[in-house]
GUMI-384465 format. One record per residue (C-alpha): x, y, z; residue number from 1; residue in one letter. Coordinates in steps of 0.02 Angstrom, whole numbers, plus 50000, padded with zeros to 5 digits. Each point is the difference from the previous one (the first is absolute). Example, Ala and Ser with C-alpha at 12.3 -4.5 7.8 and 13.67 -1.06 7.14 Angstrom:
      u      v      w  pos  code
  50615  49775  50390    1     A
  50069  50172  49967    2     S
END
This chain:
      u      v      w  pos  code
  50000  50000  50000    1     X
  50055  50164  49943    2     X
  50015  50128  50118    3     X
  49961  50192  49945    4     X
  50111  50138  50090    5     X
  49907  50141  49894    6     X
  49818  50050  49910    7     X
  50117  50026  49841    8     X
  50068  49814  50004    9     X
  49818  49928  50019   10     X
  49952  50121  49852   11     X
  50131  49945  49894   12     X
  49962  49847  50038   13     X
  49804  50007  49978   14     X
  50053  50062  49838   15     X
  50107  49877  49918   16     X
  49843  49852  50047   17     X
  49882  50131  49908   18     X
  50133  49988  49849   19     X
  50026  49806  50017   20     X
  49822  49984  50016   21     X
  49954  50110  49842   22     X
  50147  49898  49885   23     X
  49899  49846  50058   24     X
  49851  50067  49962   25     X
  50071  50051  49805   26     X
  50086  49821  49979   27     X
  49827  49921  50046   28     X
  49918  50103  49864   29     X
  50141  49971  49879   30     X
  49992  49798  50026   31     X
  49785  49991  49981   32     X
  50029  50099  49837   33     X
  50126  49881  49945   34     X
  49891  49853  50027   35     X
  49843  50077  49933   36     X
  50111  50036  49838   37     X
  50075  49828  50023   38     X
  49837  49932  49999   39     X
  49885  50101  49901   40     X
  49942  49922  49819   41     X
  50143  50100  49896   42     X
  50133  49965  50124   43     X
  49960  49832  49973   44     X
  49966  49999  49812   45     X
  50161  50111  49993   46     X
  50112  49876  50106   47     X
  49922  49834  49900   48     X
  50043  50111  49825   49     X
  50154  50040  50037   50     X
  50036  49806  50066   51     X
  49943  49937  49838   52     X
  50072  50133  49905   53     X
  50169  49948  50086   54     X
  49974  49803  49946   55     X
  49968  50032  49813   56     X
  50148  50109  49998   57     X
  50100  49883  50096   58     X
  49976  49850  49889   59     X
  49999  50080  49838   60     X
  50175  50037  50040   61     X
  50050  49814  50049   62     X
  49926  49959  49827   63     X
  50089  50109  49907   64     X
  50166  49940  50123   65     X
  49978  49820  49946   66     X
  49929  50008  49830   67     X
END
């Protein structure tokens, strides 16, 4: 347990767990967007696309390799 010696050190103190508190606050909101984009119908579609997209590419180039 801390112990306070002034009103100035509690203040300062009182103020850094309103900062912590308020960066928590802004990550929270930053990781619910990111799963509402991760899971929305174009983030999906997007993700699956670009999977696919990936595959074609991918194996058109081994056939061109070993042909």
């Amino acid at each position: 347990m801390k112990i306070y010696t002034s009103f100035e050190d509690v203040d300062r103190d009182l103020k850094i767990l309103k900062l912590k508190k308020e960066i928590q606050k802004e990550q929270l909101k930053l990781s619910i967007n990111e799963a509402k984009e991760n899971f929305s119908f174009m983030g999906v579609v997007g993700k699956s696309a670009g999977f696919v997209i990936k595959r074609i590419l991918t194996l058109k180039l081994i056939n061109k390799l070993f042909k």
